[in-house]
Wavefront OBJ file of the C-alpha trace (Angstrom):
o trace
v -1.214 18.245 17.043
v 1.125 20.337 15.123
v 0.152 21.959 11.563
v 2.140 19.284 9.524
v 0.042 16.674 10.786
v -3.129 18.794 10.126
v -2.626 19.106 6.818
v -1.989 15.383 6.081
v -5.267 14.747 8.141
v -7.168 17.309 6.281
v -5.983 16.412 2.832
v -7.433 12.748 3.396
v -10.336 13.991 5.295
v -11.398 16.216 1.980
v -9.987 13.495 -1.089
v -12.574 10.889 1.003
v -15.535 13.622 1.018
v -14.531 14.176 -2.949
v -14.155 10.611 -3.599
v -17.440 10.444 -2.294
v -19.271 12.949 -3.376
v -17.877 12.290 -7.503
v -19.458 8.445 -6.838
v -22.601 9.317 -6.112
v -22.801 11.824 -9.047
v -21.579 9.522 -11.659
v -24.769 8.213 -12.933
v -26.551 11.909 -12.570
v -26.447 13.962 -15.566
v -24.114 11.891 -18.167
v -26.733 9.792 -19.739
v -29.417 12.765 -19.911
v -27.302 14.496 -21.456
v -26.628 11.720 -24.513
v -22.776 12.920 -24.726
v -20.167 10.199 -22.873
v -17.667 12.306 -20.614
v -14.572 12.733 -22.576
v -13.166 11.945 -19.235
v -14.547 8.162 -19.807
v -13.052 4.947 -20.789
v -14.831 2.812 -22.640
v -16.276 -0.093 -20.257
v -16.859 -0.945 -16.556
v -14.129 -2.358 -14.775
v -16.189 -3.349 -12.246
v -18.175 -5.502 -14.236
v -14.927 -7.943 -14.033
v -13.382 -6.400 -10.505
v -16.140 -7.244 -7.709
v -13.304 -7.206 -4.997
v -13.260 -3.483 -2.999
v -9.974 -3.625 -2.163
v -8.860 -4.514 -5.753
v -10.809 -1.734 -7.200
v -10.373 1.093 -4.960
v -6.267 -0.177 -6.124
v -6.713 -0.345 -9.452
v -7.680 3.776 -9.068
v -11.157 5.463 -10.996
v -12.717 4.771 -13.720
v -11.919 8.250 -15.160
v -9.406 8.623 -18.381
v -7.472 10.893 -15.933
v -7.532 11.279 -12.083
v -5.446 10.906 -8.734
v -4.777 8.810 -6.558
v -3.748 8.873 -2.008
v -2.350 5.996 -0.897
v -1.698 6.471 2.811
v -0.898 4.620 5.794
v 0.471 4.444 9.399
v 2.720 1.959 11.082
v 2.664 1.862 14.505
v 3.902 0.062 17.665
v 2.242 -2.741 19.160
v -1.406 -3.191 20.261
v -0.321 -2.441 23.700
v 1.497 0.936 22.540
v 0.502 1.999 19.035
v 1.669 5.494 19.342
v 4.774 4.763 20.476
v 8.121 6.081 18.946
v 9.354 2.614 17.713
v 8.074 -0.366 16.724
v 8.753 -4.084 17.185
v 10.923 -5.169 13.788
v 8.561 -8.681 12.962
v 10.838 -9.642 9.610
v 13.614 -9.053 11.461
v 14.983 -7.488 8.167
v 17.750 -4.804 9.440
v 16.118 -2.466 5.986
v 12.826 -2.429 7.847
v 12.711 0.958 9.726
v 12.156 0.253 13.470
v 10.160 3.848 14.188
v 6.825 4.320 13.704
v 5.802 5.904 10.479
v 3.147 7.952 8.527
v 3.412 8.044 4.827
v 2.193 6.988 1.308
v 2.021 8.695 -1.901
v 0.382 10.948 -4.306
v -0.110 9.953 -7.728
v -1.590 11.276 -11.178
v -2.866 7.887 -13.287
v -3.467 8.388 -16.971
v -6.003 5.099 -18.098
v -5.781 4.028 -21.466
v -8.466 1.592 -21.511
v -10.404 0.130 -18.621
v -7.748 -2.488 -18.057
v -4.284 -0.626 -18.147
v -2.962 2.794 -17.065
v -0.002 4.372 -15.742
v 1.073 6.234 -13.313
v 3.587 9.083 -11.961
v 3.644 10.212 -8.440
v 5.934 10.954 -5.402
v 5.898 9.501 -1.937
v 6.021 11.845 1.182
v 6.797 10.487 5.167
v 6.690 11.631 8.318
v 8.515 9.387 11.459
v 7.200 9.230 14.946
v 4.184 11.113 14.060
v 2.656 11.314 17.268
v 6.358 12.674 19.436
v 7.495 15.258 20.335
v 10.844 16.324 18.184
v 12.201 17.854 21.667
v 12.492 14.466 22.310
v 12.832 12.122 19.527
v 15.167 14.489 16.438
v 13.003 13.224 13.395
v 9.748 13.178 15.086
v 7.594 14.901 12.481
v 10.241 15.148 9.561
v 7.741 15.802 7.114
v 9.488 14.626 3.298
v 8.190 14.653 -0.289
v 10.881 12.743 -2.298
v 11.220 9.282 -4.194
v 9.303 10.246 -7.603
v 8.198 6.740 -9.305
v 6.288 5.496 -12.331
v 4.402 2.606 -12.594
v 2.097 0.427 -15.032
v -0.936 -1.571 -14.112
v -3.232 -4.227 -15.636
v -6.295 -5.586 -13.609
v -9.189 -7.658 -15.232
v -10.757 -11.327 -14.675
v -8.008 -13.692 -16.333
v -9.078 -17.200 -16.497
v -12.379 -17.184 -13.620
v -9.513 -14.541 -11.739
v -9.959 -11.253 -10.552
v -6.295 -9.991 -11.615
v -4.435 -7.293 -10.998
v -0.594 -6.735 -12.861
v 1.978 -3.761 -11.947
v 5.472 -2.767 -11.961
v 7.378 0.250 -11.010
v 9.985 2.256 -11.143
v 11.272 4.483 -8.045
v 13.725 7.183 -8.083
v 15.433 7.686 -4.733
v 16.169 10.935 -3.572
v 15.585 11.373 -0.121
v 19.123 10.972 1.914
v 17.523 10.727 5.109
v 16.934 7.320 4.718
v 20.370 6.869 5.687
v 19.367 8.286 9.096
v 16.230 5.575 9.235
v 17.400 1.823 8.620
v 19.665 -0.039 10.688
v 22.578 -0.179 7.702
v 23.037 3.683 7.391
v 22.703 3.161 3.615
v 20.922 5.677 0.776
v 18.372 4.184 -1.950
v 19.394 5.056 -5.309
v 16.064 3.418 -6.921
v 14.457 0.511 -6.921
v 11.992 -1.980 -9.360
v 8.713 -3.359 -7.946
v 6.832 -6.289 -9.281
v 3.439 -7.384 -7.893
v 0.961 -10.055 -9.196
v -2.183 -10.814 -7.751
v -4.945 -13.366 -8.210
v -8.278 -13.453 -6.189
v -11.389 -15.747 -6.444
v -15.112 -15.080 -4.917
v -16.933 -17.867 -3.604
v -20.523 -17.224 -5.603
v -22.970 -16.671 -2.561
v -20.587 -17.650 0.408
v -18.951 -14.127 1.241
v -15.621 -15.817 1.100
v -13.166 -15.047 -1.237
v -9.163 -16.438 -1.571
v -6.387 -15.705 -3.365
v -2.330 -15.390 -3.950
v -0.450 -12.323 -3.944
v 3.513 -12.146 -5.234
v 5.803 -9.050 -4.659
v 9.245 -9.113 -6.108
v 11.656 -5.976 -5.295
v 14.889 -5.324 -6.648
v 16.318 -2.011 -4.621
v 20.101 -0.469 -5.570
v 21.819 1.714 -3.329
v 24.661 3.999 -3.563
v 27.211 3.618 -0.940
v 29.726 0.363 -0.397
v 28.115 -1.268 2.823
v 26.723 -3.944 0.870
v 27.079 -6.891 2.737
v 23.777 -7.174 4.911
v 21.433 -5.326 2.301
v 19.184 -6.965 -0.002
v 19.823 -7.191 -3.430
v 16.302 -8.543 -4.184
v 13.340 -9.192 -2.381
v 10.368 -12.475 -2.695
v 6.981 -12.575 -1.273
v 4.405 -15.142 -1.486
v 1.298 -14.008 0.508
v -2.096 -16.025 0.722
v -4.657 -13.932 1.497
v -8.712 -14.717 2.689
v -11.656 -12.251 2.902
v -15.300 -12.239 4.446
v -17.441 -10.085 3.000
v -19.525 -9.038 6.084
v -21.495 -6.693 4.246
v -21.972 -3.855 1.491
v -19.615 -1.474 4.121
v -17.168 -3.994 5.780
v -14.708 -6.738 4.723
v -12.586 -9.046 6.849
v -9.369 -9.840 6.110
v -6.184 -12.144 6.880
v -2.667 -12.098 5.099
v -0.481 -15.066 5.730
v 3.170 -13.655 6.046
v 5.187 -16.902 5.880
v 6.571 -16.942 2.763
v 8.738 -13.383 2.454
v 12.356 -14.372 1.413
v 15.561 -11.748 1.055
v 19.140 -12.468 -0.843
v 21.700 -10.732 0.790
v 24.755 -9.417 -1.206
v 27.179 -11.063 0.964
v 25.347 -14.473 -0.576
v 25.381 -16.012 -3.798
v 22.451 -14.812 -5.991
v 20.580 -17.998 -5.438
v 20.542 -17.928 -2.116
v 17.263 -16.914 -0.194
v 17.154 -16.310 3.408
v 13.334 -16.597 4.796
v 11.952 -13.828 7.479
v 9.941 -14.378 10.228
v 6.183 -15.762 9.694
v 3.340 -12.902 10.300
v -0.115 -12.566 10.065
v -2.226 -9.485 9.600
v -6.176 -9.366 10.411
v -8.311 -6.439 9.855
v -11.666 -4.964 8.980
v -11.969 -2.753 5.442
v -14.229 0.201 5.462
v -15.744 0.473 2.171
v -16.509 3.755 2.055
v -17.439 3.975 -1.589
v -15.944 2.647 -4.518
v -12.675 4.822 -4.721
v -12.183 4.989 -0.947
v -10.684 1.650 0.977
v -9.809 1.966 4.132
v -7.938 -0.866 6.112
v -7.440 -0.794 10.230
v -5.373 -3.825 10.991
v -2.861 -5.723 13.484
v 0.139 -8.048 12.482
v 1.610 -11.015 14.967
v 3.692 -13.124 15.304
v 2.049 -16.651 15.230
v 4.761 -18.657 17.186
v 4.865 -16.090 19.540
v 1.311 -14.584 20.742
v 3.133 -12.095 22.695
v 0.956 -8.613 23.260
v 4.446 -6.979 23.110
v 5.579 -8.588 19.052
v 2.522 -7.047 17.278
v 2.067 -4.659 15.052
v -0.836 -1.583 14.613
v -1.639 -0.105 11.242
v -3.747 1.634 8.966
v -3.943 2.188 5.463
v -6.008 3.971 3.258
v -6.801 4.750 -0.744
v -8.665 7.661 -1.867
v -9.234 8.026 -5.624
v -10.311 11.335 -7.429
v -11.705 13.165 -10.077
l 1 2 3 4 5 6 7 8 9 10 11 12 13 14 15 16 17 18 19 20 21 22 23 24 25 26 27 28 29 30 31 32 33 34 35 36 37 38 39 40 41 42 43 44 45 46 47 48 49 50 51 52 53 54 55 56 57 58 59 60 61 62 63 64 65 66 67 68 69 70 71 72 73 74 75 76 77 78 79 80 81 82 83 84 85 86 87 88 89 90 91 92 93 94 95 96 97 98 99 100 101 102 103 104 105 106 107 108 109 110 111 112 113 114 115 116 117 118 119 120 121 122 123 124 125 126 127 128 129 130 131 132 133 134 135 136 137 138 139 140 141 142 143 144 145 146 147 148 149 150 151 152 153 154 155 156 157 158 159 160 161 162 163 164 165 166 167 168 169 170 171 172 173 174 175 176 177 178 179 180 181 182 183 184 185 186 187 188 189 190 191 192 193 194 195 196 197 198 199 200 201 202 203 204 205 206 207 208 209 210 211 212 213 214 215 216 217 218 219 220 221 222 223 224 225 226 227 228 229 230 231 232 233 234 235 236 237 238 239 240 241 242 243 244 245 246 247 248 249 250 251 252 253 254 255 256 257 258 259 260 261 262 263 264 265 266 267 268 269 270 271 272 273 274 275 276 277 278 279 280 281 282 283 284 285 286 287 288 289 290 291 292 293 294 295 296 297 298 299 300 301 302 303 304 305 306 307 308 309 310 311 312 313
């Protein structure tokens, strides 16, 4: 394992053990103390946000922190460190190598239900090759600065989350990457989501909407997107205080091509993801799962991945 990936491994490794360690001191000293933190907003989020997922997204509780959002895309569940990986939207902007990445952010909260944030992303392709064999195995970039605003709270009975974002492109690799050759200039990001717990059941349902609206720089225009839709039903199964199951329902992810009128949506390939959350605390989420094809149960058209969020301070 070469030093690059070291240091991504140990920087999650030690925001987790933070993460941790700053929960389990939060009620220690504050209240003896009779000052409030001037690190503090003013109210619990959770007392609205039950959901783990949703609050380890929504970032800490703190006035300021950071956040890691990481993850790994893999190959299928009969090769998940392979060097590619099977394409299941069969969009041609979908990057068929596997892929380590996320990004680091700083989130300023102005109350417990809104806050923004700045960060950058970083990548690394074909984490686990050798680059005598594969040329970008273990390109290791920090590029595509972004800003973003958030609202989560219970709207109407729903645990809610609200966010859009702004991201800067500046990495010209990705030219190298996708199957059009093409550089990102920026791009918008819209997300809704809406979530509702079944009172002593364990289940829990709910809708999730994702609108993206990317720009690039050069003229080959004709097979890229010039906004993207997604409409993803989602169920969960709290099996206890540590560990929630999960299923995504991929069927409704639609892309406009420029080469098409504006109106006109073209609709991927149906997918389904299943996994197990680790609830490691209540800043740190951590999600194994495996996407498929449901038309096709074929070992071969799956999907590995993991993702992870580690809030601090």
């Amino acid at each position: 394992m070469n030093l690059k990936k070291l240091s991504v491994i140990a920087l999650i490794t030690l925001g987790s053990a933070f993460a941790q360690e700053s929960t389990g001191k939060e009620n220690s000293s504050t209240e003896s103390t009779g000052k409030v933190l001037s690190n503090k907003t003013k109210g619990d989020i959770d007392n609205e946000i039950t959901n783990a997922r949703m609050r380890a997204a929504s970032g800490s509780k703190s006035k300021f922190s950071g956040s890691l959002s990481a993850f790994y895309d893999g190959g299928s569940i009969e090769k998940p460190l392979s060097a590619t990986r099977p394409n299941l939207s069969g969009d041609p902007e979908v990057p068929a190598l596997s892929e380590g990445g996320g990004s680091l952010s700083l989130r300023y909260r102005v109350s417990k239900n809104h806050s923004f944030t700045f960060g950058a992303g970083f990548s690394f392709f074909q984490p686990f090759q050798s680059s005598d064999k594969y040329a970008q195995a273990n390109e290791f970039q920090i590029t595509n600065p972004s800003l973003g605003y958030s609202f989560i709270g219970k709207v109407l009975g729903f645990q809610t989350s609200s966010s859009v974002s702004f991201t800067y492109g500046t990495w010209d690799g990705w030219e190298n990457i996708t199957a059009q050759g093409t550089n990102l200039d920026y791009s918008v990001g819209l997300s809704q989501t809406f979530t509702k717990a079944f009172e002593g059941t364990g289940f829990s349902a709910g809708l999730s909407f994702s609108v993206g609206l990317p720009k690039y720089s050069d003229s080959l225009e004709d097979n890229l997107n010039r906004y993207t839709l997604g409409i993803f039903p989602f169920a969960e199964y709290q099996i206890s205080d540590k560990f929630v199951a999960r299923t995504v329902f991929g069927y409704f992810n639609f892309r406009n091509k420029r080469r098409r009128d504006k109106g006109h949506m073209v609709r991927a390939y149906e997918y389904q993801s299943v996994g197990i959350g680790w609830v490691a605390s209540r800043d740190v989420w951590i999600y194994p799962n495996i996407q498929f094809i449901p038309d096709n149960l074929d070992i071969k058209n799956t999907n590995v991945g993991v993702s992870a969020t580690i809030n601090m301070f």
